[in-house]
N, C-alpha and C positions, 0 to 999 in steps of 0.2 A: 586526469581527473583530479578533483580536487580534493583535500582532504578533510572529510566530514566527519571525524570520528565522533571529535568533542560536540556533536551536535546533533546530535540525536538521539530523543528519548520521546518516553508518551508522555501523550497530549494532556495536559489538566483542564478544567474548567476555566482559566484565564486564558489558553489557551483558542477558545473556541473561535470568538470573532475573527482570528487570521484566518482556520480551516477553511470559517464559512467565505470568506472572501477569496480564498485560491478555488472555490467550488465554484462559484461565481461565475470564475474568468474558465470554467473547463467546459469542455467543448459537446454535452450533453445536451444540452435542449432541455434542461429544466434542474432546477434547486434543489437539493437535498437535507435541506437544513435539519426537517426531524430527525431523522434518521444519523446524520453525524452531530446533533446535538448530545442523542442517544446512544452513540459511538465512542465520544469524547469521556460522557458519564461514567461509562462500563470501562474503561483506561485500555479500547480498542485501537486506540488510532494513536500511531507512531512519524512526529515529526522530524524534520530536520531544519535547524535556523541556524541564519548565517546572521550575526550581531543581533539585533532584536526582532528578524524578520521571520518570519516559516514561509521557508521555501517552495515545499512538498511534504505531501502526508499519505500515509498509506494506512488501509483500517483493515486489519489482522483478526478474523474470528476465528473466535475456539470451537474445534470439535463440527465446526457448520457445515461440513459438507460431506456426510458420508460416515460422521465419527474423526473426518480431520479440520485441520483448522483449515483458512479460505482467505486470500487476499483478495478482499469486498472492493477496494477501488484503490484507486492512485491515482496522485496527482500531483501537478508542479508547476509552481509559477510561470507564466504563458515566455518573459525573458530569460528562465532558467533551463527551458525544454533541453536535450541534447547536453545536457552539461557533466550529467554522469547522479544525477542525484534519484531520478527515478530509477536507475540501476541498482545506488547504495541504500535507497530504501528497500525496494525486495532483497536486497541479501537480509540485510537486517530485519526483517520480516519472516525468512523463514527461519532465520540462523533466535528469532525469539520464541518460534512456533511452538508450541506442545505437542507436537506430534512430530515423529519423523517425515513426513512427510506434508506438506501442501501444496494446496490447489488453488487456481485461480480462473476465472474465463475473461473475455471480451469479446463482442462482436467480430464478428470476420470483417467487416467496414472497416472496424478500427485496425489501421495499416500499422500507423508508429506502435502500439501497443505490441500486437503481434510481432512486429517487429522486434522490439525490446526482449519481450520475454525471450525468443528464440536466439537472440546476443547474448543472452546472460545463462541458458542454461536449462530453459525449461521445457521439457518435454510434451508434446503434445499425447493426450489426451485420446483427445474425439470432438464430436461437434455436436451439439443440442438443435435442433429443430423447433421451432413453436414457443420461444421467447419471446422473442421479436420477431413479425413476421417478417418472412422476404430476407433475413440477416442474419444465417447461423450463428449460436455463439460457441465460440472455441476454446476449449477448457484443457489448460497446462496443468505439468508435474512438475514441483522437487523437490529432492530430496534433502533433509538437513543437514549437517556435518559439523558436528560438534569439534572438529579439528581447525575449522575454518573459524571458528565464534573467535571476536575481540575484542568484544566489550562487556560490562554487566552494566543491566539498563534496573534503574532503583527507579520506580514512582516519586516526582518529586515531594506529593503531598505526604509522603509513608515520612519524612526527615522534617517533618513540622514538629 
């Protein structure tokens, strides 16, 4: 894997148009754009760029699910899949968390996802009924570990 240390932090408001464009290319069946415009505002969403590019983003809520924080989506440029970066965004997601603990789900359809999660570490859950019909969704643990943390992530705009 490669090493993304130096590249990743949250998202700003200049930041937005790359999200919306890796949203674009992911493999949902429809736009997101309120919602991560509204993501980007609240400094939810934690990129990773290789030279001027963002690669992958993952959008990190506080407190959303239960009193814990909730990895809302992830995502990764459609040529960067497999490369190790939707991995090093969930560390860095939960290792930013507020809570010891988070959570996250995805449809049982979604194969690579489940997949992912279960390589990297996260516990399953259980499964919701009545999201989506016909396509349980399946909802992972983990836990943080402040021994593992290797970086301090500053908001860029807080150094204006």
């Amino acid at each position: 894997m490669a090493d993304f240390v130096d590249a990743v932090r949250r998202a700003t408001n200049d930041d937005l148009n790359a999200v919306l464009a890796l949203d674009r290319d992911a493999p949902v069946g429809h736009e997101r754009q309120a919602l991560l415009t509204s993501r980007v505002a609240t400094s939810e969403v934690i990129i990773l760029e290789q030279g001027a590019l963002v690669r992958g983003y993952v959008v990190l809520r506080t407190r959303a699910f239960f009193g814990r924080d909730f990895v809302e989506l992830l995502a990764v440029a459609a040529d960067e899949r497999r490369t190790g970066i939707g991995s090093h965004l969930l560390h860095h997601a939960v290792e930013m968390s507020s809570t010891p603990r988070v959570f996250t789900s995805t449809n049982l359809s979604n194969v690579a996802m489940n997949r992912l999660l279960e390589k990297v570490g996260w516990r399953l859950s259980g499964h919701l009924e009545g999201v989506d019909e016909g396509d349980p969704e399946v909802v992972y643990f983990k836990d943080s570990s402040s021994s593992e943390h290797t970086m301090t992530f500053v908001n860029p705009e807080s150094l204006a």
